[in-house]
C-alpha positions in Angstrom: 92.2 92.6 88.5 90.8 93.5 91.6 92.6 92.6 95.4 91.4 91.0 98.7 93.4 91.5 101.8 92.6 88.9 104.5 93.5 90.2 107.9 94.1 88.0 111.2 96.3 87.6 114.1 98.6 84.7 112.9 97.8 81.2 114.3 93.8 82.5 113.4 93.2 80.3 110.7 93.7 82.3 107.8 95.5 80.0 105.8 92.9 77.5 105.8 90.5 80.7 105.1 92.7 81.6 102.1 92.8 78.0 100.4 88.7 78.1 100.7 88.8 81.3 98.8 91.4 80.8 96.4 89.6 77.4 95.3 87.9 79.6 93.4 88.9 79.6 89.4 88.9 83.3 89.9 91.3 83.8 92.8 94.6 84.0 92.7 97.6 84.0 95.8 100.7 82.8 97.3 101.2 81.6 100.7 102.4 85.2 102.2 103.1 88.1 99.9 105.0 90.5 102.8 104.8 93.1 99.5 102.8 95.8 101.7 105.0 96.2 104.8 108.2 97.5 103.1 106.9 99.7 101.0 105.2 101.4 103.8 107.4 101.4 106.2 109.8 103.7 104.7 107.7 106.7 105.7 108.0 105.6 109.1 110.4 106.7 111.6 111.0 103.6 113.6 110.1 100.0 113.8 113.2 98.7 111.6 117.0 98.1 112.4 119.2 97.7 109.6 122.7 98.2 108.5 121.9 101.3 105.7 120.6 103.0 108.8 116.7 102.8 108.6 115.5 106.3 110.7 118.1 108.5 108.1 116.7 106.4 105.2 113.5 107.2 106.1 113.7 111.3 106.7 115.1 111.3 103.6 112.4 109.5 101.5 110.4 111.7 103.6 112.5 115.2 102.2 112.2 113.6 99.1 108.7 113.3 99.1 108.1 117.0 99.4 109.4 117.6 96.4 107.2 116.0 94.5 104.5 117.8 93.0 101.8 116.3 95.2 103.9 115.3 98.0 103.3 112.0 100.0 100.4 111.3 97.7 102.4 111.0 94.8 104.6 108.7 96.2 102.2 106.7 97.9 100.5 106.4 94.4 103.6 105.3 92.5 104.1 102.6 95.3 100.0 101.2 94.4 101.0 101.1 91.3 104.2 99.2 91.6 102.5 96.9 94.2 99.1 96.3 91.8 101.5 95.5 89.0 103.3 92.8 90.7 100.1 91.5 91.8 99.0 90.7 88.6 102.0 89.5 87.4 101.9 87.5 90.2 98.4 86.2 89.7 98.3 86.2 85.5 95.4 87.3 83.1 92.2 84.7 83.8 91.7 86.0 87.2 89.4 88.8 88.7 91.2 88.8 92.1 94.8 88.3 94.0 94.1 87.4 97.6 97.2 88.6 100.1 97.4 87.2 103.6 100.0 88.7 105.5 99.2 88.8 109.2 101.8 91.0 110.1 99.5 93.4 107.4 98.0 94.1 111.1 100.6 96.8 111.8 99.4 98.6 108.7 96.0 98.3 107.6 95.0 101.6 108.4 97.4 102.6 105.6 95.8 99.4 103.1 92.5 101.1 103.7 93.6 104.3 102.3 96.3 103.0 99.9 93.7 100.2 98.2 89.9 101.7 99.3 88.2 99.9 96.3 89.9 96.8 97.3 87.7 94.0 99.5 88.9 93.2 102.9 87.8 90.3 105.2 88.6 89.9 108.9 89.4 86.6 110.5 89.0 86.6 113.9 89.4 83.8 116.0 89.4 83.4 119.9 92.4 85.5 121.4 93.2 82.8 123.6 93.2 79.7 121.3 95.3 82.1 119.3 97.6 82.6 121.9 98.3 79.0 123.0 98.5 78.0 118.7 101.3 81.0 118.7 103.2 78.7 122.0 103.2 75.3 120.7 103.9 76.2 116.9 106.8 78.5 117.8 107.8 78.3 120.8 107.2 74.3 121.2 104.7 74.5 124.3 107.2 77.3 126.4 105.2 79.9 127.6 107.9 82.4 125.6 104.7 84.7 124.4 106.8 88.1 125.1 108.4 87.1 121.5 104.9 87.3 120.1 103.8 91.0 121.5 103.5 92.7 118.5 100.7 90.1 117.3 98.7 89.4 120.7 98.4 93.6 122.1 99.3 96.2 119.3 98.1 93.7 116.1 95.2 92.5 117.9 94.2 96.6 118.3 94.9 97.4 115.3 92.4 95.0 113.4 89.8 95.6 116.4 90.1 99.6 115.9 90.3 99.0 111.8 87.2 97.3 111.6 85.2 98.9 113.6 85.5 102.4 111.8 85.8 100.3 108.6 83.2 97.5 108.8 80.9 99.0 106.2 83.3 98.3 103.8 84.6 94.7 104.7 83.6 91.4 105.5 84.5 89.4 109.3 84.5 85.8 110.1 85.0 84.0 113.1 87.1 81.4 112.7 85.0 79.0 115.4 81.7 79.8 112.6 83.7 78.6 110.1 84.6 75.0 111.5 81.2 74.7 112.5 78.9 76.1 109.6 81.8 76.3 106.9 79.2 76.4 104.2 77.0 78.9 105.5 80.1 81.4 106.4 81.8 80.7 103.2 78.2 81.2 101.2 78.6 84.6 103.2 82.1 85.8 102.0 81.4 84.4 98.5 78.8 87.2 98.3 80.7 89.8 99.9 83.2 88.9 97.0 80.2 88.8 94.3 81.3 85.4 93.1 79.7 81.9 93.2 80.6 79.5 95.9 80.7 75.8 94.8 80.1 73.2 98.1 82.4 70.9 96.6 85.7 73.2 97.5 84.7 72.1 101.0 86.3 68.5 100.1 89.1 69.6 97.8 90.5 72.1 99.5 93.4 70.6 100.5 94.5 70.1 97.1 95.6 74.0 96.3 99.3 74.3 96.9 100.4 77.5 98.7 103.4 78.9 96.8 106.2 80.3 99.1 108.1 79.4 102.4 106.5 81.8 104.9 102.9 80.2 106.1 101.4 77.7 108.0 103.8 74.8 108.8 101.2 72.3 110.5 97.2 72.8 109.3 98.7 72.1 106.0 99.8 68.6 106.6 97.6 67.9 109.3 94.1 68.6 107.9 92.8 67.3 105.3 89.4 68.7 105.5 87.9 71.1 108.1 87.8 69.7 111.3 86.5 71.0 114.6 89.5 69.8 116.5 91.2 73.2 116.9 88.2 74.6 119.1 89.4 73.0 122.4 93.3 72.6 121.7 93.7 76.2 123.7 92.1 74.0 126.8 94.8 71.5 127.0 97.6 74.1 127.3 96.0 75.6 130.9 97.8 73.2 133.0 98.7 75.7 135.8 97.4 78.6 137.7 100.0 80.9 136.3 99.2 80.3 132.4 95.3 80.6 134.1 95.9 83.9 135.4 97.5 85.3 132.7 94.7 84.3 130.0 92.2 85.9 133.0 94.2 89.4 132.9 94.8 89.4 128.8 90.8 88.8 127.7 90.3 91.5 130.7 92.8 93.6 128.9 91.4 93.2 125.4 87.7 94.0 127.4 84.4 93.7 126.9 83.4 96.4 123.7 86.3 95.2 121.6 85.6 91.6 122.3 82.5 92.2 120.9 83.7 94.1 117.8 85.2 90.6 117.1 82.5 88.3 117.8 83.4 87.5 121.2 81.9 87.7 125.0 84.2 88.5 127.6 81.6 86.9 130.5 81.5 83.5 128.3 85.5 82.7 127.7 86.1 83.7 131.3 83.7 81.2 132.2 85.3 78.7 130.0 88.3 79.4 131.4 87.4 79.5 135.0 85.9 76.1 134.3 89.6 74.6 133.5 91.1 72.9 136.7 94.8 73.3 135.8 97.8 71.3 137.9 101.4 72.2 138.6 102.8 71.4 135.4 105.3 73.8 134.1 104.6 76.3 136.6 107.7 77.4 137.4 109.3 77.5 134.2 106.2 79.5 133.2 107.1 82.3 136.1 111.0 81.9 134.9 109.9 82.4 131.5 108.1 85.6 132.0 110.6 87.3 134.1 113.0 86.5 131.4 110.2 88.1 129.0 110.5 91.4 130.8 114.0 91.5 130.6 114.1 90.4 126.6 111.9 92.8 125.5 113.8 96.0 127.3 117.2 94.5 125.9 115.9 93.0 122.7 118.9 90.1 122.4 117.7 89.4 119.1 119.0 92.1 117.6 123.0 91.1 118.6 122.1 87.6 118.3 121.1 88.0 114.3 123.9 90.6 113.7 126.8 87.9 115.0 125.1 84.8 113.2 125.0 86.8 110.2 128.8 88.2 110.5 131.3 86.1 108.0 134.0 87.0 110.7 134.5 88.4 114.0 136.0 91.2 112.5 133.0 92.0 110.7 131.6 92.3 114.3 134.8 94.1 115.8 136.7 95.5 112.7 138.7 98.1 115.4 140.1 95.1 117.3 
């Protein structure tokens, strides 16, 4: 059994991507795996809190790694192995592949390159700022709370722009706008790239694979029935004031020009499209509240105490001294 690891941002379309592929007889998958990220993480120093204490956890897998005859490697190889295993357990004996979409994979697929080189890869890309405003009204229910979502919009989105490019001649990339508009012709495309046949007909019974597992796409699922070019304006509808306009003007700017094009995109033409948008005053000042707020939430990270009291059976849990 061989693997296919479909990166994206989330919100990019990659669950509808990953139903098209795994209509195929000869593709297994669940809705979102999360297997990877552990795994990996524990060689890391930072980027998880938890109550065993993560950082000490981690030097000491790290001390414990030396003393294995071919240090990291060997544990890095063990970890495949466990991580294939449960793959095909996962996916059973008839099938040549097990497709794993994780977006959150973005904040380690450098390491998935190494870890799994002969696996195949695909890139879903889809226009940063229909992504952005499909991140605000499916979580955060049309507030302009994107400072929640930073991890996806600056560090994922260059991590799969820098993974690509030095990694292209080994994977496959799709824009998401293609495939509403020549779904045939772009799925033809990644068929190959995957060396099996593509029947037209999965086009129209799509819908009817069941995603196993909570995680995943809690709208497109119900909502579309078939592919539908609907979702190319949606990201228009959410510019109703100058601020939300200014801010898309400054984060395509940020992305810039060379790794807008690495994706498929041109900087001149979506700042065109945006500039062409004649926003009101809706929302405006919640929008300026909102990101003040954002600064302040991301330097305190409220989260964190938040989830530690909800999950607390008592206060003393919280305050055992008291």
């Amino acid at each position: 059994m061989k693997l296919i690891f479909l990166f994206s941002l989330p919100r990019s379309g990659s669950t509808l991507l990953q139903r098209l592929i795994a209509s195929h007889p000869q593709v297994a998958t669940v809705s979102e795996p999360w297997l990877v990220l552990p795994y990996l993480y524990t060689l890391r120093g930072r980027g998880i809190y938890a109550e065993f204490d993560y950082k000490t956890s981690s030097t000491a897998i790290q001390d414990f790694c030396e003393e294995l005859p071919n240090g990291r490697d060997d544990y890095l190889f063990e970890v495949r192995e466990l991580i294939e295993r449960l793959y095909a357990k996962a996916a059973g004996e008839e099938v040549m592949y097990f497709l794993d979409k994780t977006p959150r994979y973005h904040l380690v697929v450098d390491e998935i390159f190494k870890l799994f080189p002969e696996s195949k890869k695909i890139f879903l890309w889809r226009n940063p700022l229909a992504v952005m405003t499909s991140i605000m009204s499916t979580w955060g229910r049309g507030k302009w709370n994107l400072y929640r979502y930073k991890v996806d919009l600056y560090q994922g989105l260059e991590n799969l722009i820098e993974a690509y490019r030095t990694g292209s001649d080994e994977a496959a990339s799709i824009c998401f706008e293609k495939l509403l508009v020549e779904p045939e012709r772009e799925l033809r495309r990644i068929f190959s790239y995957l060396e099996l046949d593509f029947d037209p007909d999965w086009l129209a019974s799509f819908h009817k694979l069941e995603l196993k597992g909570r995680p995943g796409d809690p709208i497109g699922v119900s909502q579309y029935q078939s592919i539908s070019q609907d979702p190319l304006k949606k990201w228009e509808k959410a510019m109703v004031n100058p601020v939300r306009k200014a801010w898309c003007r400054s984060y395509l700017k940020g992305i810039g020009r060379e790794r807008l094009q690495v994706m498929g995109y041109d900087l001149e033409g979506l700042l065109a499209q945006l500039d062409s948008l004649s926003p009101g005053t809706s929302l405006m000042l919640s929008d300026v509240w909102r990101m003040l707020y954002g600064a302040a939430f991301c330097l305190l990270e409220p989260d964190l105490a938040k989830r530690k009291l909800k999950e607390a059976d008592s206060w003393r849990e919280v305050l055992p001294h008291l």
